[in-house]
N, C-alpha and C positions, 0 to 999 in steps of 0.2 A: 485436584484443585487447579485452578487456572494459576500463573503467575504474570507477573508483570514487572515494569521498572516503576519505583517507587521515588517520588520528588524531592518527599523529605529525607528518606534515608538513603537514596544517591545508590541504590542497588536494587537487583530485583527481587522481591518480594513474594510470597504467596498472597492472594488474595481471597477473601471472606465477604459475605452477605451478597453474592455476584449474583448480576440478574445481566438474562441477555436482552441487548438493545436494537432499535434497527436505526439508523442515522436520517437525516433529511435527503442526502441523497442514495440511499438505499443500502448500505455498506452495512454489514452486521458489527457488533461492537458488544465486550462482556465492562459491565462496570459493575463495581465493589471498591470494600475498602482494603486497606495496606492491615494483615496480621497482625506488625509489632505498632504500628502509631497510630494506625486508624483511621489514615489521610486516606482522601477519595481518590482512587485510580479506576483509568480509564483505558482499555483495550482493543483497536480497531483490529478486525479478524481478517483476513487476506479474501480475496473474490472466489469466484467461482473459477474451477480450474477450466470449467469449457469456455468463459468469458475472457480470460487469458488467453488463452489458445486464438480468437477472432482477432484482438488485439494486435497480436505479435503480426500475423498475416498480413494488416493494414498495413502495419508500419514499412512491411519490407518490402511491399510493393510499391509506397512515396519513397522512398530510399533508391531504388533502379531505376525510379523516373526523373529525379534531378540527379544522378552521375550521369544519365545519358545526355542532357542539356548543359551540363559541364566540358561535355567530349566535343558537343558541337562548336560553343565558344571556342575553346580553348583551339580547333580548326578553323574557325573562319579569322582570328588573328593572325595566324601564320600566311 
């Protein structure tokens, strides 16, 4: 069984009648209801680990190119 944190009862819950979803922007996600109160919970599920992985890559590469334009400033002041 999937679980989830649950809003009414402020912990995490198992979850019942779960059907998997797909979002507007493409994100997978399980919704059902809370076991003990039967309040509607909602579970966004994590990506894809190879879309992660392209991710990270981006990032560290805009990362080393403004510390380099930092080094230049911070020389042409002195």
């Amino acid at each position: 069984m999937t679980t989830g944190y649950c809003m009414k009862c402020k912990k995490k819950q198992e979850m019942v009648n779960t059907q998997n979803v797909v979002t507007k922007t493409g994100n997978s996600a399980v919704k059902g209801q809370c076991k003990k109160c039967q309040t509607n919970m909602y579970v966004i599920l994590p990506k894809d680990k190879s879309k992660m992985s392209k991710m990270t890559k981006s990032k560290k590469s805009k990362k080393t190119k403004s510390k380099s334009k930092k080094s230049k400033k911070t020389k042409s002041k002195k």
